[in-house]
N, C-alpha and C positions, 0 to 999 in steps of 0.2 A: 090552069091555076099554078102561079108558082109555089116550089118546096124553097123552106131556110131551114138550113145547117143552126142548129140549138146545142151550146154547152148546157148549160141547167136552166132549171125555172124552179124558183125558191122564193116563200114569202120571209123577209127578216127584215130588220129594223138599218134606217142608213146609218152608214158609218164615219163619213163624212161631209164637211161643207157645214154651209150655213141649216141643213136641211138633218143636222145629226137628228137621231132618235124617233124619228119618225117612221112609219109601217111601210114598206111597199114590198111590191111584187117584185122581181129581180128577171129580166129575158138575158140571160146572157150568153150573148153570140161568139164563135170563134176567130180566130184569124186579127191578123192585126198586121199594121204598114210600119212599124217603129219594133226595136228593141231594146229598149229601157234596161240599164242597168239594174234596177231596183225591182223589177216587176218579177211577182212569184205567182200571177197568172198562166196555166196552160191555155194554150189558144191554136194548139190543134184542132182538126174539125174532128170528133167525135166519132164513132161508131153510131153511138147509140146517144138522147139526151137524155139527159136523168132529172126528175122531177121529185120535190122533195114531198112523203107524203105528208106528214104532219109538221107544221113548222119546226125550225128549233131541233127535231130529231136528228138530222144525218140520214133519216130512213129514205130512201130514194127508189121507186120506180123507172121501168126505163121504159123509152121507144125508139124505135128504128130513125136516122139520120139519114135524108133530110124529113125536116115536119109540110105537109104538105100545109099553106096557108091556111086552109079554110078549115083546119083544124086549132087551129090558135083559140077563138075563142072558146069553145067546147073543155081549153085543157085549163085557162087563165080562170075560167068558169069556176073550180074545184077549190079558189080561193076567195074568199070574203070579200067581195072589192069594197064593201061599205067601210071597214076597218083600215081600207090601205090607202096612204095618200094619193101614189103613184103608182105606172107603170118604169120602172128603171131599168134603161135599156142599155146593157152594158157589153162589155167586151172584155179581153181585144177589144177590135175598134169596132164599136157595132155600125159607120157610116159605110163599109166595106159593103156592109148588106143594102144601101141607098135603095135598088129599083127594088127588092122586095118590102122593105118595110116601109115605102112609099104605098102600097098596096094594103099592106099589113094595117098599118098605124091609125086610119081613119076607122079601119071597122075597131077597135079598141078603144079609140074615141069615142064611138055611137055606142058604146058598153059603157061613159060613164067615167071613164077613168082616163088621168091625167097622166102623158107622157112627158118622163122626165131624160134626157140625154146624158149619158157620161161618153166626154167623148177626146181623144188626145190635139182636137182641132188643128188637122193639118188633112183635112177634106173639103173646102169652103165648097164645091161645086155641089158636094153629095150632100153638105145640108142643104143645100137650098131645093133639095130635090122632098125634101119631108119639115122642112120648118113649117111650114102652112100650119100642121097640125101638131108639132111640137108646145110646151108651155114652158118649161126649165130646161137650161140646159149648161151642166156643169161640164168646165175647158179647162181643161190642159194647158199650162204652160210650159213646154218641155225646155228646159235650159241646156244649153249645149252639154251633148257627149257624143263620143267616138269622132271628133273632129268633124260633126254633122251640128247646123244650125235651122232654127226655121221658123223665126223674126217673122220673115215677109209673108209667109201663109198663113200663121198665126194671126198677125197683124187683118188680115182680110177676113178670116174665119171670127174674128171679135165684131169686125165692123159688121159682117151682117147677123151673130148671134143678137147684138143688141136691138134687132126688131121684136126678143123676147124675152123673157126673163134672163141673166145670164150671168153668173160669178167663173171667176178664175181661182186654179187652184195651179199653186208651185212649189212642188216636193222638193226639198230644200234637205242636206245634209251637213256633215263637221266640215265638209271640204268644198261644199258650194264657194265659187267666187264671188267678191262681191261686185263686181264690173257687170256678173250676169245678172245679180238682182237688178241692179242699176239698169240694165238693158231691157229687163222686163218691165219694170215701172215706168220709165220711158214709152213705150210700146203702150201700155193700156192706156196710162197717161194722156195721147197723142187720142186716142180713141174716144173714152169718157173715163176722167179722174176718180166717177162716182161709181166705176162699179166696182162691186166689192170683191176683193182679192184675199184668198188664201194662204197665208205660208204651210206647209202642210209639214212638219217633220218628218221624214222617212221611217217607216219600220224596219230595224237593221235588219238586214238580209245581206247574205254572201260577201261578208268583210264590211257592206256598207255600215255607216254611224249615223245615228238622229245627232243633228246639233247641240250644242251645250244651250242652255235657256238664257246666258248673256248673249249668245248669235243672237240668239229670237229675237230677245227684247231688242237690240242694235238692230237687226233686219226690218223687224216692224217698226221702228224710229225711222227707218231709210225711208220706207215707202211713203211713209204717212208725208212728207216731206210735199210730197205730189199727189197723194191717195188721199182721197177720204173717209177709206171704209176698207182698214186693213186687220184680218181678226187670226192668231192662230190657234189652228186646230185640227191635234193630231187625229190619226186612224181609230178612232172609237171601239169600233165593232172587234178590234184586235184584243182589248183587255176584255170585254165579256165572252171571247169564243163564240162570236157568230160567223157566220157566212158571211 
């Protein structure tokens, strides 16, 4: 039986997308292929995972790293699934873990509950190793930084997300260019115009700035141009203090 490496497992409310406010359960895995500017996720692998005991608390239990599979549902168990839309499997990049939670993800399906992906889409091989059993799955569009781009993997990981549910989000700053909105709307464009696309404003972190709201309004002018289903919508769960 395989073991995964587990950062926490928390029930709270999402905080973004189309899908704000709603309940899920939170698997969030370590490790990740990108280093995003903006990202104030740790994605070390753990010691220990910690598990939250009563939502909303901060109160946390721990267990030894890695969980062995066939403890998952036993621990997912401890929460309400009637109550929670999803399973939101996050990261880091939770596709890193592909051959385990290919494993994993069916038996949490025969429990009932719906898995949802957050994912930076620049894995198209490792979705396809768990889409089967996937229903949502929210993508990344990372806009160039550190003189790294990735258009064309992007570009592949949309074409096949679109055999399921699937919106794009792109976290967008004061100093976004606009040649790279232009280059991402192009890109989904080129794919299907209809799915629906995120401008996400950044939460300032480490010098970075959320755009002024004439950007937005001009940014979402841009897309729509080509899009037809362009909505923004910042970090929610940031202004009430959730997870």
């Amino acid at each position: 039986m395989h073991n995964l490496p587990v950062t926490e497992i928390f029930s709270s409310i999402q905080g973004e997308g189309p899908y704000v406010g709603v309940r899920q359960i939170f698997l969030r895995l370590p490790k990740c292929n990108l280093r995003c500017p903006y990202c104030d996720t740790e994605t070390k692998v753990p010691q220990q995972v910690r598990i939250e005991k009563v939502p909303g608390t901060r109160l946390f239990s721990t267990l030894e790293n890695p969980v062995p599979l066939n403890q998952f549902i036993n621990l997912l168990q401890t929460f309400d699934f009637s109550i929670h839309h999803s399973l939101s499997v996050t990261g880091g990049e939770p596709l890193l873990w592909a051959d385990e939670l290919q494993v994993l993800l069916p038996l949490i399906k025969e429990e009932g509950l719906n898995i949802y992906l957050e994912t930076n889409g620049t894995l198209p091989d490792q979705l396809l190793q768990i889409l089967p059993v996937v229903d949502v799955i929210s993508m990344d569009i990372k806009l160039p930084f550190d003189h790294k781009t990735y258009w064309d993997v992007h570009e592949t990981f949309l074409r096949y997300s679109t055999q399921k549910e699937v919106f794009v989000k792109l976290v967008v700053n004061q100093n976004t260019p606009l040649k790279d909105l232009q280059q991402a709307c192009d890109l989904i464009a080129r794919v299907d115009p209809s799915i629906l696309t995120i401008l996400q404003p950044v939460t300032p972190v480490q010098g970075i700035q959320s755009p002024k709201p004439k950007q937005l309004l001009e940014w979402q002018s841009l897309l729509l141009e080509k899009l037809s289903n362009v909505r923004v919508i910042p970090q929610t769960h940031v202004f009430i203090g959730q997870l």
